[in-house]
C-alpha positions in Angstrom: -21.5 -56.7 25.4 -17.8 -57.0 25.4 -16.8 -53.4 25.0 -16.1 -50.5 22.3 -14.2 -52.1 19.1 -14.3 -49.8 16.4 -14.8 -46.0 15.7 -15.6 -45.2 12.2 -15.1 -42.5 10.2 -16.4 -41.5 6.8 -14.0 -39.8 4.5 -14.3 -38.4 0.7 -10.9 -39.2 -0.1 -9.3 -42.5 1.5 -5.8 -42.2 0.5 -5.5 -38.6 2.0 -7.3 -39.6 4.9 -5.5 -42.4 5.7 -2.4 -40.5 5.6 -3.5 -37.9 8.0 -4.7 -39.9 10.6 -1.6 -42.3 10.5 0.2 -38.6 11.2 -2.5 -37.5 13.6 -2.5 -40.4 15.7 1.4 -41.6 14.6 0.7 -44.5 13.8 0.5 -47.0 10.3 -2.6 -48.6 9.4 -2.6 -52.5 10.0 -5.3 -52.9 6.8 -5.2 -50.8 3.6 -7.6 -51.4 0.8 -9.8 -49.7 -1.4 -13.0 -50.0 0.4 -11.5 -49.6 4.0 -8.1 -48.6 6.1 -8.0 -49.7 9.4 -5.6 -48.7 12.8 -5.1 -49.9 15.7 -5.3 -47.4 18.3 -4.5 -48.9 21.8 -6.1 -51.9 21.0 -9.1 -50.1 19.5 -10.0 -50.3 15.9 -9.8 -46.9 14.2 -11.5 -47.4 10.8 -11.9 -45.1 7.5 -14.4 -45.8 5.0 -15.4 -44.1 1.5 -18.0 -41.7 1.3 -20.6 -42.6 -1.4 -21.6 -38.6 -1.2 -19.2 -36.1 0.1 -21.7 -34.6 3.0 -20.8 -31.3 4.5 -22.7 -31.3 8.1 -22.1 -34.3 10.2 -24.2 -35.3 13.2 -22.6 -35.0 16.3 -25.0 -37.2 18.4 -22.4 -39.7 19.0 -18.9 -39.1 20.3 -16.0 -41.2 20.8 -13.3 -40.1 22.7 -9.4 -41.2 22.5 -7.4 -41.1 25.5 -4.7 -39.0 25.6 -2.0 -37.9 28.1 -1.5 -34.4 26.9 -4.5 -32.9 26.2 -3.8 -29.7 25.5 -0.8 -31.0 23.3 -3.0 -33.1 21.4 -5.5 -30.8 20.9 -3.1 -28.2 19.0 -1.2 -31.2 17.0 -4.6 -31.9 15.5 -5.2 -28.0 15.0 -1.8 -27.9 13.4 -2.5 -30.7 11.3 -5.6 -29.2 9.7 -8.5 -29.6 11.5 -10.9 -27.3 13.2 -12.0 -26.5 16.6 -15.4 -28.3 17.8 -14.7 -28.1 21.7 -11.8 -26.5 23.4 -10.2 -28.3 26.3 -12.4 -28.3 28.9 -12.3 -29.4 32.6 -15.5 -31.3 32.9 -14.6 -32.7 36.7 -12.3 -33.1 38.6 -8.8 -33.8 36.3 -10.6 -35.1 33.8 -11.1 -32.8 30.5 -12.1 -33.5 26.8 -11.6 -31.5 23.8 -12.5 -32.2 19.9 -12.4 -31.2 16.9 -13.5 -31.4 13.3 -11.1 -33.4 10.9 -10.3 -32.2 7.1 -13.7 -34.2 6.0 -15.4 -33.0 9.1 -15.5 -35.7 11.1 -15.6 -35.4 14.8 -12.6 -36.5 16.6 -13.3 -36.6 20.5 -10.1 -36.3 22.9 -9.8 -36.9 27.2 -7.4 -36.9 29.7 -8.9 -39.4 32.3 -5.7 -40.4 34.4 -9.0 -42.6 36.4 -9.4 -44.7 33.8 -7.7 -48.3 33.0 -8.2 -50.5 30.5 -9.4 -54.0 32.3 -9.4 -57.2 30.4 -12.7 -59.5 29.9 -11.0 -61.6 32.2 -10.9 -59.2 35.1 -14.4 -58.0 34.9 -15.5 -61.0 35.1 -14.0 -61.4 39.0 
């Protein structure tokens, strides 16, 4: 395993979606076409794809979580931007919290402060 690469989500309406993540997350997508529009988050591949089926309840057996520095911040920019509360911030240890809520197609959008946590390259795990 060489680590987490992409995060999808699915969306009814591309276009619109890709618009509100590139304001959600501020940031362009690097790969725009019909069939998929992909960002890169931190080095992380955020990727939208077309639902077949618009589907109202989403599972929420898997979470992915963006880092954040502001949590709180965060969490009311994506409020203000449309979505819905899933989890309020919440202090699960220590200073780490995570929060997340429900995008505009109800996808589940995971957020955490971890100031613990550092990005280490293949390279240095491999010392």
């Amino acid at each position: 395993m060489l680590g987490l690469r992409t995060t999808i989500y699915k969306v009814s309406d591309l276009k619109k979606a890709a618009e509100w993540y590139a304001k959600a997350f501020e940031t362009k997508q690097y790969f725009d076409e019909p069939f998929y529009v992909g960002f890169n988050i931190g080095g992380y591949e955020l990727g939208l794809l077309p639902e077949e089926e618009v589907v109202k309840e989403k599972a929420d057996s898997v979470l992915s979580y963006w880092g954040v520095d502001d949590i709180h911040k965060t969490y009311q920019k994506l409020i203000a931007l449309g979505s819905v509360a899933h989890e309020e911030p919440t202090n699960v240890g220590g200073e780490l919290m995570v929060a997340s809520v429900k995008d505009p197609w109800n996808n589940i959008i995971g957020i955490i402060y971890n100031p613990h946590f550092k990005i280490e390259s293949l390279t240095d795990l491999k010392k």
